[in-house]
C-alpha positions as a printed NumPy array, in Angstrom:
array([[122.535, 108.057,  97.776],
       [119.391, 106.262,  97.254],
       [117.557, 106.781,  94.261],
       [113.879, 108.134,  94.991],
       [111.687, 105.14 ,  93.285],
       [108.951, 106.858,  91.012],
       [106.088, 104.698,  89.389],
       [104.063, 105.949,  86.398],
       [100.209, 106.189,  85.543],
       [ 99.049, 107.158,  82.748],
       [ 96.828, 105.517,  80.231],
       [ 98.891, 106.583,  76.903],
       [101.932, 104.461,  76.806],
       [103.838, 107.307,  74.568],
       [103.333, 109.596,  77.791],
       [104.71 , 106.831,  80.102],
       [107.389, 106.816,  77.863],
       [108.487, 110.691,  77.692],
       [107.826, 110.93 ,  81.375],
       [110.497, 107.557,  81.504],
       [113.058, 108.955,  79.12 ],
       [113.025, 112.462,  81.397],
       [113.662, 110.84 ,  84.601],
       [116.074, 108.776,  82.992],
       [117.729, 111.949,  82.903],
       [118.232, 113.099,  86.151],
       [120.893, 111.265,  89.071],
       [118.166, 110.537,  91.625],
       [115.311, 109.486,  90.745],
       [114.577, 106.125,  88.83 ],
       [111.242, 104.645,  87.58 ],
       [110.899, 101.248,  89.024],
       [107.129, 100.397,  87.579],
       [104.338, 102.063,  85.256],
       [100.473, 101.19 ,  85.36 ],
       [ 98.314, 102.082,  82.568],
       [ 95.085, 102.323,  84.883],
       [ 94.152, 102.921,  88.477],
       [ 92.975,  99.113,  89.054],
       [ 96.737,  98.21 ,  87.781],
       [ 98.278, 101.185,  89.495],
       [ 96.547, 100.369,  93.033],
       [ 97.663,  96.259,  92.225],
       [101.67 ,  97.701,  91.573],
       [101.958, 100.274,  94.378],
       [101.446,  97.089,  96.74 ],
       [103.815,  95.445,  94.687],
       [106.594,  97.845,  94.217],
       [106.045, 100.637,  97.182],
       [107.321, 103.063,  95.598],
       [108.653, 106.315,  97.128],
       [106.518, 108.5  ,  94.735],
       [103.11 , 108.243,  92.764],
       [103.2  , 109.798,  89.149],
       [ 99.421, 109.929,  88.598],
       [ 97.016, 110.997,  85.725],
       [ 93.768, 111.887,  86.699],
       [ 91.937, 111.171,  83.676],
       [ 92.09 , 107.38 ,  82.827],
       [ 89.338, 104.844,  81.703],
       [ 87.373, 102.894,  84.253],
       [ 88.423, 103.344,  88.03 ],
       [ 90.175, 106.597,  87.235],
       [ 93.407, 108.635,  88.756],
       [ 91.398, 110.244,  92.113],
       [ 89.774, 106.923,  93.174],
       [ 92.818, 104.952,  92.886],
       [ 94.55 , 107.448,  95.161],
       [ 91.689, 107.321,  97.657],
       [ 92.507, 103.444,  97.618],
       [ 96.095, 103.413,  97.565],
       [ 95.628, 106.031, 100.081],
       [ 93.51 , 103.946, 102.595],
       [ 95.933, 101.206, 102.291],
       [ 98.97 , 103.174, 102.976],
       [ 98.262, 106.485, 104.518],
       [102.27 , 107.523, 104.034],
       [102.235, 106.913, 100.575],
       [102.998, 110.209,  98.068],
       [101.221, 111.145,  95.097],
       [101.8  , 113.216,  92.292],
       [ 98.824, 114.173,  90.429],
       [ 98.776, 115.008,  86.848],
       [ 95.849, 116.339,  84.422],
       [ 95.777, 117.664,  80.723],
       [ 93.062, 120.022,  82.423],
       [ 93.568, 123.405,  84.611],
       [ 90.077, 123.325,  85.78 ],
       [ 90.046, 123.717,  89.933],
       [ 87.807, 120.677,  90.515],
       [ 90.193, 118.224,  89.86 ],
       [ 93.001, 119.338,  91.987],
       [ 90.427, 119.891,  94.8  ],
       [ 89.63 , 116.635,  94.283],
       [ 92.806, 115.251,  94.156],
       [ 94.339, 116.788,  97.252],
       [ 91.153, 116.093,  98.963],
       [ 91.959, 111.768,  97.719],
       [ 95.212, 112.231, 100.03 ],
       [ 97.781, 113.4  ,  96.598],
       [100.687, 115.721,  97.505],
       [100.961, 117.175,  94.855],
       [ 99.055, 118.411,  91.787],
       [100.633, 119.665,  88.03 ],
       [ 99.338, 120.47 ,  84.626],
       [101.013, 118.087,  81.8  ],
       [101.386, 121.373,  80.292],
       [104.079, 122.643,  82.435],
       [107.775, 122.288,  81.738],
       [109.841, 119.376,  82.326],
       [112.01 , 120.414,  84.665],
       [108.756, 121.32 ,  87.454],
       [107.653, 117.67 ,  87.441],
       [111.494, 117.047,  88.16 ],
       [111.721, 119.445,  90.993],
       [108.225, 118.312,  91.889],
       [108.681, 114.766,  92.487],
       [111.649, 115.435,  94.555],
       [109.675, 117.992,  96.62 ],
       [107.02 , 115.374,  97.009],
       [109.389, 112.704,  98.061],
       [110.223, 115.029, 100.688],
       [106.752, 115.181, 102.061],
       [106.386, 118.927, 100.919],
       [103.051, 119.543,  99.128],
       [103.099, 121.161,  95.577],
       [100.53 , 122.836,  93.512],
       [100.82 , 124.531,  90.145],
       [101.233, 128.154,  90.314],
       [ 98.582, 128.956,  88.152],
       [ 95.892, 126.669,  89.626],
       [ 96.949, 127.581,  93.099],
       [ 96.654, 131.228,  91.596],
       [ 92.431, 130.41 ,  90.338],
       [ 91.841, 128.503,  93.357],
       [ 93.389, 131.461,  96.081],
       [ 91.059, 133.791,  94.021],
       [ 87.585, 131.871,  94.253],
       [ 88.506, 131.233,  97.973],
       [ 89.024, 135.204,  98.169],
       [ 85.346, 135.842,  96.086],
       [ 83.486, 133.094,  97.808],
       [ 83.319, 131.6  ,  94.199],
       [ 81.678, 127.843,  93.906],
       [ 80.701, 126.58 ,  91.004],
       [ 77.948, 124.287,  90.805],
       [ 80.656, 121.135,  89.932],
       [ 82.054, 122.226,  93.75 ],
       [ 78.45 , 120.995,  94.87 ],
       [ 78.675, 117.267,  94.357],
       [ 80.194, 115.031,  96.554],
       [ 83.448, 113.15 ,  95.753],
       [ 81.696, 110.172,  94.532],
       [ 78.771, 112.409,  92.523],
       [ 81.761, 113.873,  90.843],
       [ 83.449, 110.752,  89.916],
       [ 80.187, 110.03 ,  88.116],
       [ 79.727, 113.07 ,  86.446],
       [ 83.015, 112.552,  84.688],
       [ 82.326, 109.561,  83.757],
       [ 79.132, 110.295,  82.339],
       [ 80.507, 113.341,  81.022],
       [ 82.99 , 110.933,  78.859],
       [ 80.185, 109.299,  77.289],
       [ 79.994, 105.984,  79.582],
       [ 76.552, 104.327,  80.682],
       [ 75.469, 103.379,  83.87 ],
       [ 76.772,  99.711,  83.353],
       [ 80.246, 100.294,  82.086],
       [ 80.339, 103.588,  85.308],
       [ 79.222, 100.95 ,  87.927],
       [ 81.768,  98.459,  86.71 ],
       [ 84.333, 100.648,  86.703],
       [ 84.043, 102.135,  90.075],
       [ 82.614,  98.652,  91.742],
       [ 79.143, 100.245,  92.268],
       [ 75.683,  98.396,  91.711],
       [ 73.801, 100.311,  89.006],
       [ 71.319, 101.558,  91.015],
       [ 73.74 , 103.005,  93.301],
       [ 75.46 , 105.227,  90.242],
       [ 71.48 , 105.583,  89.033],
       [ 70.776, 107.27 ,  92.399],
       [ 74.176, 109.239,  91.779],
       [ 73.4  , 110.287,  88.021],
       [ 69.783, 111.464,  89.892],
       [ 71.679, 113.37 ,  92.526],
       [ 74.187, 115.006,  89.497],
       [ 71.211, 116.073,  87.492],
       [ 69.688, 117.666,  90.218],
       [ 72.268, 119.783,  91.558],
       [ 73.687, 120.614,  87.775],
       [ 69.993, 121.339,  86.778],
       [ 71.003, 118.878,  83.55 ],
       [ 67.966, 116.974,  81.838],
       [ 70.396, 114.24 ,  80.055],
       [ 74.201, 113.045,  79.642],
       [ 74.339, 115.733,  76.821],
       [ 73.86 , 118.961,  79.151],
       [ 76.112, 116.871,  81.629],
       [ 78.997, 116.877,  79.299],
       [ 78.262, 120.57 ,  78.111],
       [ 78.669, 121.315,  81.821],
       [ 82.095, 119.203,  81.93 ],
       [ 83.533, 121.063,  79.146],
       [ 82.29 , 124.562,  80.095],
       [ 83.798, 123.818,  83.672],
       [ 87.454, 122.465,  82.515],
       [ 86.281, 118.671,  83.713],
       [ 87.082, 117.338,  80.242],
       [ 88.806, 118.288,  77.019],
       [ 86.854, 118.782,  73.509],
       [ 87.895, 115.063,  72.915],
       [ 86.779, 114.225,  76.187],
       [ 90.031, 113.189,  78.205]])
């Protein structure tokens, strides 16, 4: 039986490596390349085609959801796995909404990413219970936050911003003229009602965007 061919992206090499070792585990699945960025990730999947995406969200410069939009638009079969430290709902929105499968918390146990990628593989989508659980329940209450109010590349900003990056290093990260992300960090203070990058990142850790050490 053919071995489904998983590649890994994630910034911290020690996570590419436990991830690695706990594939190495299993019969059939087998890790064929890892990226340590979505610019290298997006560069490798066209490389490698691999069956699945292993995908963390929060990386330096392009980040996890634009590099699936992009692998995405090149291959509109390919599978993703997301993957995030954080169990806000704006990310996996975001993710599933940038054409990924799947989404999981890195806090889950081993054996779901297992049983996830081979769900994935098989073209079945997969969320993690207790995220589906938050998002069912502000679907049910009409719940939006005001991070649900920017658009996909407004939120791509805020993160970034959010992290601590200027307008230079956010437009070359994401390919964007600084004006354009100027207009965007205009359009992100508006609708969050923040006066500077410092309410912005209040807002990101309030929300579940970023952790206290703002991953």
């Amino acid at each position: 039986m053919d071995k489904i061919k998983v590649m890994l992206v994630d910034d911290h090499a020690v996570v590419r490596m436990g991830f690695r070792l706990l594939l190495q585990s299993t019969d059939d699945i087998a890790v064929v390349a890892e990226a340590d960025s979505g610019e290298s990730a997006y560069q490798k999947f066209i490389e490698v085609q691999p069956d699945v995406v292993v995908m963390d969200i929060a990386m330096p410069g392009m980040g996890g959801i634009e590099a699936m939009r992009r692998i995405v638009a090149r291959d509109k079969a390919a599978r993703i796995l997301a993957l995030s430290a954080h169990e806000d709902t704006s990310h996996p929105k975001r993710a599933l909404q940038a054409g990924a499968l799947g989404y999981l918390s890195k806090r889950g146990a081993p054996e779901a990413l297992i049983d996830a990628i081979r769900d994935v593989a098989r073209g079945r989508r997969v969320l993690d219970a207790a995220i589906a659980q938050r998002m069912a329940v502000q679907d049910i209450g009409g719940e939006r936050g005001p991070v649900d109010q920017l658009s996909a590349r407004e939120f791509e900003v805020f993160v970034q911003l959010a992290r601590g990056q200027t307008v230079a290093q956010i437009a070359e990260a994401l390919k964007l003229s600084p004006s354009t992300v100027g207009t965007h960090l205009y359009n992100v203070k508006q609708k969050l009602g923040a006066a500077n990058q410092a309410e912005i990142t209040l807002i990101a850790l309030r929300a579940g965007v970023i952790g206290v050490e703002g991953s």
